[in-house]
PDB file of N, H, CA, C and O in Angstrom:
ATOM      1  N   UNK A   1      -2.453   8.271   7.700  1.00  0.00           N
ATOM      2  CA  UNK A   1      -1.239   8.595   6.996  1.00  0.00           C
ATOM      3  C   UNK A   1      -0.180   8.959   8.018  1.00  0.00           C
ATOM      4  O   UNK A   1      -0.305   9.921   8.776  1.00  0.00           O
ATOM      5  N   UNK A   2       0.647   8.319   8.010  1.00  0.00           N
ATOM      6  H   UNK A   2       0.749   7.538   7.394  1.00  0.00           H
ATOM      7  CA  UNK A   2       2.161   9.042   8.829  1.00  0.00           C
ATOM      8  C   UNK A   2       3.204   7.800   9.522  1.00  0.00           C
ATOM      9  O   UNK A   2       2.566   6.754   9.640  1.00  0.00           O
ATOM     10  N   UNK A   3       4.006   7.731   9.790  1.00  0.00           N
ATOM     11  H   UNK A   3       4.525   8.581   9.694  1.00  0.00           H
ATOM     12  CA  UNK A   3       4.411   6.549  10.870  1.00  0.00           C
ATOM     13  C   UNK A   3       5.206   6.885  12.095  1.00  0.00           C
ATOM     14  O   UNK A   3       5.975   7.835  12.242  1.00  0.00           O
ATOM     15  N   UNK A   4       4.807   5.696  13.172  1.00  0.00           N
ATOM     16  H   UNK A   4       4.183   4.925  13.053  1.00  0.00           H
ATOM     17  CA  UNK A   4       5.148   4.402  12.193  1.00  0.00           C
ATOM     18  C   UNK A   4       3.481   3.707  12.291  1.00  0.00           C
ATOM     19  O   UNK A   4       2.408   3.989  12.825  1.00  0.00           O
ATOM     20  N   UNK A   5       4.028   2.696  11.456  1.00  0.00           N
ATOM     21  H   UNK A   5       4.899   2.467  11.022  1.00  0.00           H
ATOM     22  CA  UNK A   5       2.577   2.018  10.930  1.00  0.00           C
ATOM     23  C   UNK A   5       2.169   1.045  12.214  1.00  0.00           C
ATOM     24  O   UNK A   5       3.151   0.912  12.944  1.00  0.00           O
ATOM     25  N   UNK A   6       1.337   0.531  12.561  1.00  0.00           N
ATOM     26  H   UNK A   6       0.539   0.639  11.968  1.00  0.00           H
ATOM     27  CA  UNK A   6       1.376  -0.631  13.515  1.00  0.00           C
ATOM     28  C   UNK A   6       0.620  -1.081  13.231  1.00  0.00           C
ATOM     29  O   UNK A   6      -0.335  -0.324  13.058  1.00  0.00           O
ATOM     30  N   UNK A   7       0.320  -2.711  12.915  1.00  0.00           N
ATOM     31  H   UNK A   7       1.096  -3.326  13.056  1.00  0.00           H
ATOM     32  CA  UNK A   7      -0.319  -3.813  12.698  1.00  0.00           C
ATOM     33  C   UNK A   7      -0.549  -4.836  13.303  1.00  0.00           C
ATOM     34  O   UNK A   7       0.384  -5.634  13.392  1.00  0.00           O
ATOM     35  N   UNK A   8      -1.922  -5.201  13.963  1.00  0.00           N
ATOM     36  H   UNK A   8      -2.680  -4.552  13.891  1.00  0.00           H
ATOM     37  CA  UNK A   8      -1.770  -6.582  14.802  1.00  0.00           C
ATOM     38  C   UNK A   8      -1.446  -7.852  13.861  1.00  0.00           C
ATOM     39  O   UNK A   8      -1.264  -8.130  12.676  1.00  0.00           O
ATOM     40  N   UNK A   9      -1.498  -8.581  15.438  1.00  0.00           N
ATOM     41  H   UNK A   9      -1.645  -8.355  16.401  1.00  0.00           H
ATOM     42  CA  UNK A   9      -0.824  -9.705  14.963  1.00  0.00           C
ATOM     43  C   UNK A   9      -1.650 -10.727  13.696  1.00  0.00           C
ATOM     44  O   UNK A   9      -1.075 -11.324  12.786  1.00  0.00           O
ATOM     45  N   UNK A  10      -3.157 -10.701  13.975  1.00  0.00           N
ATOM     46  H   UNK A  10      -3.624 -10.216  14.715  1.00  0.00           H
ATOM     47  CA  UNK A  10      -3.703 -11.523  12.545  1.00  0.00           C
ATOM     48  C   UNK A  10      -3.405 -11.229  11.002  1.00  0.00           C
ATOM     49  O   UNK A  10      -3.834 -11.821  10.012  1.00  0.00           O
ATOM     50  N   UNK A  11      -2.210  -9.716  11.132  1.00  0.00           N
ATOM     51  H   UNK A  11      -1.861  -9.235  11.937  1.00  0.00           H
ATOM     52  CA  UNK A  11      -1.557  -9.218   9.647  1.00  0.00           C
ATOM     53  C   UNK A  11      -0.502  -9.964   9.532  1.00  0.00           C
ATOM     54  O   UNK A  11      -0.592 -10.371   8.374  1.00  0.00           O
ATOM     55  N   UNK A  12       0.547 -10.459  10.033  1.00  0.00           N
ATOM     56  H   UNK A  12       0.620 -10.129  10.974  1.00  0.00           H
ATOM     57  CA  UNK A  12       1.448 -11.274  10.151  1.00  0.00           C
ATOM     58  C   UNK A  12       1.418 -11.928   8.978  1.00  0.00           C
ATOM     59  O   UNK A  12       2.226 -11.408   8.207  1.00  0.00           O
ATOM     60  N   UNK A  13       0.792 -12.924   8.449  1.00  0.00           N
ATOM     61  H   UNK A  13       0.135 -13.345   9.075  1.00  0.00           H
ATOM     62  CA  UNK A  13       1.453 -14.010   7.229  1.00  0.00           C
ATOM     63  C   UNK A  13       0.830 -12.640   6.252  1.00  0.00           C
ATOM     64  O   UNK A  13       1.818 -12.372   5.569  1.00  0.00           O
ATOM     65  N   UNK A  14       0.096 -11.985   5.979  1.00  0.00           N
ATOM     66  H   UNK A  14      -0.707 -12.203   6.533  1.00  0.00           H
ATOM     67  CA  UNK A  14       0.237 -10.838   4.858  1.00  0.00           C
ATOM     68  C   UNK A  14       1.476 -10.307   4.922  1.00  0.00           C
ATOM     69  O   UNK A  14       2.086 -10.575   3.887  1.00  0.00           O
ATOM     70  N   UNK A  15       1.976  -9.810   5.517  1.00  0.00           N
ATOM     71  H   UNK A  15       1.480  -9.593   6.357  1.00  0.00           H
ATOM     72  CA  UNK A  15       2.994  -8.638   5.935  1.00  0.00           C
ATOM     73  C   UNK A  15       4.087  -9.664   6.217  1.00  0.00           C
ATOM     74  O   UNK A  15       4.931  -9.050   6.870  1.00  0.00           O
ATOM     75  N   UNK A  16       4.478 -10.888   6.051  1.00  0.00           N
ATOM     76  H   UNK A  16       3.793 -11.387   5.520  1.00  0.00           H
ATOM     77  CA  UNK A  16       5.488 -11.776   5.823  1.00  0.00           C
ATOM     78  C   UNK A  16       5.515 -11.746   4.423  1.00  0.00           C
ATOM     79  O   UNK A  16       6.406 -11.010   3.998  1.00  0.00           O
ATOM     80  N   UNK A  17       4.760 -12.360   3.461  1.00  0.00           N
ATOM     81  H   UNK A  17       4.036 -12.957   3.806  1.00  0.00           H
ATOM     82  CA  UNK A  17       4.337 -12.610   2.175  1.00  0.00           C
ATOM     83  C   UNK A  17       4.778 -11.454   1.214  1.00  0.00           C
ATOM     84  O   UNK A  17       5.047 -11.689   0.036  1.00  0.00           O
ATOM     85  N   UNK A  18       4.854 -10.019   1.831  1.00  0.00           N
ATOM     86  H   UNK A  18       4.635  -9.828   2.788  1.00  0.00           H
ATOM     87  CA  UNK A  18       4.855  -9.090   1.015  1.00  0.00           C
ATOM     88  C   UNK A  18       6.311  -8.806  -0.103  1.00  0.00           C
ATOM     89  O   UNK A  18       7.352  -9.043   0.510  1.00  0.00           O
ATOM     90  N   UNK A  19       6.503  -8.455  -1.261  1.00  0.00           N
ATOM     91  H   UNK A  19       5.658  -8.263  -1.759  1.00  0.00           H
ATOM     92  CA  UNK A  19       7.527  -8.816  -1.732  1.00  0.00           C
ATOM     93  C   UNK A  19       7.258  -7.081  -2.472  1.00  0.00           C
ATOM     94  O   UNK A  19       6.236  -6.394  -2.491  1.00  0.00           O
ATOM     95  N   UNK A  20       8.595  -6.818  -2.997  1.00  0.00           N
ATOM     96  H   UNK A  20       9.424  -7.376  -2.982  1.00  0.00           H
ATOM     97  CA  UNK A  20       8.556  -5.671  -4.319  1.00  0.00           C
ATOM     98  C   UNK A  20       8.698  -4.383  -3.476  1.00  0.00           C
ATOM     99  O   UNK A  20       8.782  -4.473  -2.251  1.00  0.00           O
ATOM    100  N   UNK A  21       8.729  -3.112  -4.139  1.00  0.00           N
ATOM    101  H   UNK A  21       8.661  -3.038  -5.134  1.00  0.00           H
ATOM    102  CA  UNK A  21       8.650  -1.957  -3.656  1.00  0.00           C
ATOM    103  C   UNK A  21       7.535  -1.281  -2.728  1.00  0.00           C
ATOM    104  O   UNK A  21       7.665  -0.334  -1.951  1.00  0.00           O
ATOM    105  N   UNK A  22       6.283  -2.123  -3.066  1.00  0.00           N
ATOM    106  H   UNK A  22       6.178  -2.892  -3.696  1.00  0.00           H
ATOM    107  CA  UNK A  22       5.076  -1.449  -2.296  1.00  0.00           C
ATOM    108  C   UNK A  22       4.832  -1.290  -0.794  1.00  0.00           C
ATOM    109  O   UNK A  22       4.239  -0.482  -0.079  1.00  0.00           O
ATOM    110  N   UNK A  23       5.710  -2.667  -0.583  1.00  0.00           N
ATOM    111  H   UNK A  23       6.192  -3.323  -1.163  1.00  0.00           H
ATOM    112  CA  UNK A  23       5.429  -2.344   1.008  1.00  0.00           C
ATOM    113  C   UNK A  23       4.176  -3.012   1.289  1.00  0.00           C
ATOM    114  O   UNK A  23       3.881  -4.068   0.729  1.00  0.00           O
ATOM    115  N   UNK A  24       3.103  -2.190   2.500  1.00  0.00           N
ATOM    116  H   UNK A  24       3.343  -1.332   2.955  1.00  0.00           H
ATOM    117  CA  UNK A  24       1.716  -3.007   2.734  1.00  0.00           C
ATOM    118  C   UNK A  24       0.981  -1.885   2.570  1.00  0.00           C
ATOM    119  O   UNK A  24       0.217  -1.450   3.431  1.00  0.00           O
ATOM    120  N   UNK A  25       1.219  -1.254   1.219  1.00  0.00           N
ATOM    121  H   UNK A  25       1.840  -1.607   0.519  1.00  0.00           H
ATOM    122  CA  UNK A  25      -0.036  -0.208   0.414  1.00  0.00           C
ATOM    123  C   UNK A  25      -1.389  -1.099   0.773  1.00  0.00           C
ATOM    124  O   UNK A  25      -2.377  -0.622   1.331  1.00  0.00           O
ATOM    125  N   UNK A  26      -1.264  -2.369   0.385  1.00  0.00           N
ATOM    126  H   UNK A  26      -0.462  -2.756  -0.068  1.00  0.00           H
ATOM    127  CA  UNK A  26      -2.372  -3.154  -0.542  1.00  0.00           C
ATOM    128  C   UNK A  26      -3.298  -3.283   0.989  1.00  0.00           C
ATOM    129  O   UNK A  26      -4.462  -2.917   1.157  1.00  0.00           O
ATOM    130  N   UNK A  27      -2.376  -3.918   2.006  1.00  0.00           N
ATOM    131  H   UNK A  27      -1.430  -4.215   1.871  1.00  0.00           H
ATOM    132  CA  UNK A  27      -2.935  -4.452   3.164  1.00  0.00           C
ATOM    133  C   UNK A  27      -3.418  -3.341   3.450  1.00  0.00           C
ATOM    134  O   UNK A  27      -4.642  -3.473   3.447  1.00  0.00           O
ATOM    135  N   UNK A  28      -3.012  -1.864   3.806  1.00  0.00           N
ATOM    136  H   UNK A  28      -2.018  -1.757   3.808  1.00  0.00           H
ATOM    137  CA  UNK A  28      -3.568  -0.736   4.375  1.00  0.00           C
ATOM    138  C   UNK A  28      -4.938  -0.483   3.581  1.00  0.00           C
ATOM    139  O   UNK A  28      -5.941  -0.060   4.157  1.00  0.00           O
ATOM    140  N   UNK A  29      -4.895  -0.797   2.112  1.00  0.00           N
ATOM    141  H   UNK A  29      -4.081  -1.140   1.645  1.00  0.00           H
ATOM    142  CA  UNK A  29      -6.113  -0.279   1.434  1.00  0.00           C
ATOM    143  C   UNK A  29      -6.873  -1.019   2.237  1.00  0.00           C
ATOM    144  O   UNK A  29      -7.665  -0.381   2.930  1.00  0.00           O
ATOM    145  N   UNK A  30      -6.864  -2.730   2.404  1.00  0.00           N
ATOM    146  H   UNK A  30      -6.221  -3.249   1.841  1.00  0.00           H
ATOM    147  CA  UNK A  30      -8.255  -3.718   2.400  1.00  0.00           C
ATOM    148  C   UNK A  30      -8.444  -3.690   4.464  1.00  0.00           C
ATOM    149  O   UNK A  30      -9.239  -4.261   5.209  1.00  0.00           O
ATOM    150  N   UNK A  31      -7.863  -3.213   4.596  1.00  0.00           N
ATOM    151  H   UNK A  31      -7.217  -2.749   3.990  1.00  0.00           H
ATOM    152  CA  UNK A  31      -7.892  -3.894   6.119  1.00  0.00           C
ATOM    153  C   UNK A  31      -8.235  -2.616   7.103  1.00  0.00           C
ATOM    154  O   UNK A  31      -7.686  -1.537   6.878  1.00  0.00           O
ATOM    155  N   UNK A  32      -9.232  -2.780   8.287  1.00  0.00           N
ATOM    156  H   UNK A  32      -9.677  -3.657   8.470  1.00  0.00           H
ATOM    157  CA  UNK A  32      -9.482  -2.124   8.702  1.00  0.00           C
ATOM    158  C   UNK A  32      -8.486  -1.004   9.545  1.00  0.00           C
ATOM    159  O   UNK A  32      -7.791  -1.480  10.442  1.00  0.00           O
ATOM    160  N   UNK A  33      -8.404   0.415   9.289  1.00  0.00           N
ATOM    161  H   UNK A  33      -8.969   0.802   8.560  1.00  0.00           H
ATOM    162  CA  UNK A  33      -7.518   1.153   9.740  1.00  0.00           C
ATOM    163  C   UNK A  33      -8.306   2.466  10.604  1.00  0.00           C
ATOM    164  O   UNK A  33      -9.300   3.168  10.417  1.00  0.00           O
ATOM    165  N   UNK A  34      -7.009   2.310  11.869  1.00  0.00           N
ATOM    166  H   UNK A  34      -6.202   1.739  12.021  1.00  0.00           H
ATOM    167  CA  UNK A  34      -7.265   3.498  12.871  1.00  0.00           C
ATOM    168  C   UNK A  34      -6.825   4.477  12.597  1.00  0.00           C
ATOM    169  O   UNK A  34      -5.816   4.500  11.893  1.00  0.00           O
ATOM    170  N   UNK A  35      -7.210   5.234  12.890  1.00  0.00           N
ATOM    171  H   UNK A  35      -8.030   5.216  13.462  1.00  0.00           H
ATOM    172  CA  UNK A  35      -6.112   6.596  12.425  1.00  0.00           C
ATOM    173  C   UNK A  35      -6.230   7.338  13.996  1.00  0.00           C
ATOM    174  O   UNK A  35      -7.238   7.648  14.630  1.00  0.00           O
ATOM    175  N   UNK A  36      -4.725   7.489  14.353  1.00  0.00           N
ATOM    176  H   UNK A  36      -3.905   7.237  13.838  1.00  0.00           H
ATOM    177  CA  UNK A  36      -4.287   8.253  15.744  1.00  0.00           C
ATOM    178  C   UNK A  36      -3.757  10.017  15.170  1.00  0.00           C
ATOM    179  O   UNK A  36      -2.837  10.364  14.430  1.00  0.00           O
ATOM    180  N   UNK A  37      -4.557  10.621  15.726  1.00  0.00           N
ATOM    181  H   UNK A  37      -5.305  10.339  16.327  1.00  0.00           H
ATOM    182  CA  UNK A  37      -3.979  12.002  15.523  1.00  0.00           C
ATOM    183  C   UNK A  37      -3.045  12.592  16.709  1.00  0.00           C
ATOM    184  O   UNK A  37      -3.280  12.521  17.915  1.00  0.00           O
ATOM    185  N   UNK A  38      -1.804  13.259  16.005  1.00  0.00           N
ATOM    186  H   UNK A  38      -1.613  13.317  15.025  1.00  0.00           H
ATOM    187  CA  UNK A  38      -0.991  13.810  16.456  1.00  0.00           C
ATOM    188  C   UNK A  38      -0.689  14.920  15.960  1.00  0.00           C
ATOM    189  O   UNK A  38      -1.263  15.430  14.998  1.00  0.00           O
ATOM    190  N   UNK A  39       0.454  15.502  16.718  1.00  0.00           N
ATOM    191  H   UNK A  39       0.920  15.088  17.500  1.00  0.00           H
ATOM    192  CA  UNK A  39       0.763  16.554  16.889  1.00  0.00           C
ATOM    193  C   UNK A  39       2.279  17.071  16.245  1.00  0.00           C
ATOM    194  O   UNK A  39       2.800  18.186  16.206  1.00  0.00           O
ATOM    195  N   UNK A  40       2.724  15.742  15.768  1.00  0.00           N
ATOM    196  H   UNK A  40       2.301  14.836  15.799  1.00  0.00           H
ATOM    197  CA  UNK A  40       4.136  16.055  14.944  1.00  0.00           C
ATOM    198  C   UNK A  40       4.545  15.402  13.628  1.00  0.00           C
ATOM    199  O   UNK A  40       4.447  14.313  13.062  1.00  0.00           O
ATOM    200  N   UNK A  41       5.182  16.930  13.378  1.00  0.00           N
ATOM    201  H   UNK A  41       5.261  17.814  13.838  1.00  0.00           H
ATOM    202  CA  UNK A  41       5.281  16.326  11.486  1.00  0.00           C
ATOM    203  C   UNK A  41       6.293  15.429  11.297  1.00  0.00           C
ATOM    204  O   UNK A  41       6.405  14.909  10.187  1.00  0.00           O
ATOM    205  N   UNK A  42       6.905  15.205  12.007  1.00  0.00           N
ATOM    206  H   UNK A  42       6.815  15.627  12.909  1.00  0.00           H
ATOM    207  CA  UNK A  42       7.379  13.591  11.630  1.00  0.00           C
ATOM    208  C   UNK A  42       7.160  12.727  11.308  1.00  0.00           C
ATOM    209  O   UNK A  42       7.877  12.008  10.612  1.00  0.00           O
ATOM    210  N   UNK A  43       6.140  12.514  11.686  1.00  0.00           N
ATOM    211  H   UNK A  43       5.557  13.098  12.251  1.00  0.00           H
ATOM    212  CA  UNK A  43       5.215  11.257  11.210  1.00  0.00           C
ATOM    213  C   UNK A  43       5.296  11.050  10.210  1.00  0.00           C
ATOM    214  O   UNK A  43       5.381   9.877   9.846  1.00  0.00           O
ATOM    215  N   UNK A  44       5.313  12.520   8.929  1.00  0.00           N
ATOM    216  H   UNK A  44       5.244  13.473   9.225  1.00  0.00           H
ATOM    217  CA  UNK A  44       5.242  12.224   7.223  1.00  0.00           C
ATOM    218  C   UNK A  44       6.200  11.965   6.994  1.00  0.00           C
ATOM    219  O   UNK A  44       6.322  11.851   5.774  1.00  0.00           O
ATOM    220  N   UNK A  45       7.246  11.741   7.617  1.00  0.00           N
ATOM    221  H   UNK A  45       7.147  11.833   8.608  1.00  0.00           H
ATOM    222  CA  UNK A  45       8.653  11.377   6.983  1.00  0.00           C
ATOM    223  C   UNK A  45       8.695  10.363   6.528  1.00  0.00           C
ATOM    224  O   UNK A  45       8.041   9.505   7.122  1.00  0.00           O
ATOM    225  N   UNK A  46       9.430   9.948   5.322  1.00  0.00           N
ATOM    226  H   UNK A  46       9.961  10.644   4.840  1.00  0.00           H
ATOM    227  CA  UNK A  46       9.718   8.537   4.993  1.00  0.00           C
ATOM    228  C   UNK A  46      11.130   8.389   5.372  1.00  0.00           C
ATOM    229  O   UNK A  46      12.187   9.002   5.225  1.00  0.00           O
ATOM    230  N   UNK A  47      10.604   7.086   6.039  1.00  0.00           N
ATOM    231  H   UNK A  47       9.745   6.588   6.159  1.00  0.00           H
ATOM    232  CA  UNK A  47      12.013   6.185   6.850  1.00  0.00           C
ATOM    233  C   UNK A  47      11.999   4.680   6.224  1.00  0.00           C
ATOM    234  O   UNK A  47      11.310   3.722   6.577  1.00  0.00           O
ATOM    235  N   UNK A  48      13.008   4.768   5.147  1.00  0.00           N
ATOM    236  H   UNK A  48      13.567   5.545   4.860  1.00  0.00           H
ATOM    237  CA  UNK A  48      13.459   3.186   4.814  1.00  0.00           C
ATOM    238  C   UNK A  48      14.110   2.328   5.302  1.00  0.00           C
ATOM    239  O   UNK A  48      13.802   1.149   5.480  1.00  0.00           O
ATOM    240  N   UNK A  49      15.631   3.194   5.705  1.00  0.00           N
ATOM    241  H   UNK A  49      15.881   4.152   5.561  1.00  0.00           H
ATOM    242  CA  UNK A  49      16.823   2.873   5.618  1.00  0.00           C
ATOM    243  C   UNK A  49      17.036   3.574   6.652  1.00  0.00           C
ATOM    244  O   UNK A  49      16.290   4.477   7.030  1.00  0.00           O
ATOM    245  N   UNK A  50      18.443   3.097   7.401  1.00  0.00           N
ATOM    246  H   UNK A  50      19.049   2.363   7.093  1.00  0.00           H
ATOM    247  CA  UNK A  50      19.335   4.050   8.439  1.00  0.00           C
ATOM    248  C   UNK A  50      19.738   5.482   7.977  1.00  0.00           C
ATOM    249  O   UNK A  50      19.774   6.505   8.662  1.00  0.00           O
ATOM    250  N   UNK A  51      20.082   5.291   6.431  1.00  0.00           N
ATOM    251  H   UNK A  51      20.052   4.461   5.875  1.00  0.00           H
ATOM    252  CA  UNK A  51      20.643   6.662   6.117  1.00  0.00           C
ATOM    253  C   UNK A  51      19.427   7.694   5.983  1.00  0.00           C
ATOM    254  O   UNK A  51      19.837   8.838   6.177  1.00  0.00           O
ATOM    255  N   UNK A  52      18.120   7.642   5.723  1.00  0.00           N
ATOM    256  H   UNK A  52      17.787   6.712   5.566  1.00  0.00           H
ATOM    257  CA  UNK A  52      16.720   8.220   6.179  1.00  0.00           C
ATOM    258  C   UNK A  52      16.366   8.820   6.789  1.00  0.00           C
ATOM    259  O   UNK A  52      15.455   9.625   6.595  1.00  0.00           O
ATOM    260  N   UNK A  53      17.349   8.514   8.344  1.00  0.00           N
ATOM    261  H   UNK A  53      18.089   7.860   8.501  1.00  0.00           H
ATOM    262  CA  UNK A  53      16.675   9.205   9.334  1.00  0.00           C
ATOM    263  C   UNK A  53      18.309  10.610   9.237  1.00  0.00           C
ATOM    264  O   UNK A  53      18.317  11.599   9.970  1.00  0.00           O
TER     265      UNK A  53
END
């Protein structure tokens, strides 16, 4: 949980394909994920848009 997200490159035509509000919920559920621990709450921020940050 946190970002930013990073995805290799064999996610590419998923993460092209993706359409609607969700984003790559779906891909994060099915696909194998690392999780890097840190040390800052930034990470939970949601960043959409320029005006976001």
């Amino acid at each position: 949980r946190g970002n930013p997200v990073a995805f290799g490159a064999v996610h590419l035509p998923a993460l092209l394909a993706l359409e609607g509000e969700h984003g790559a919920r779906g891909l994060l559920k099915s696909a194998q994920v690392t999780q890097v621990a840190v040390e800052d709450p930034g990470i939970l921020r949601d960043i959409d848009t320029p005006a976001d940050l």
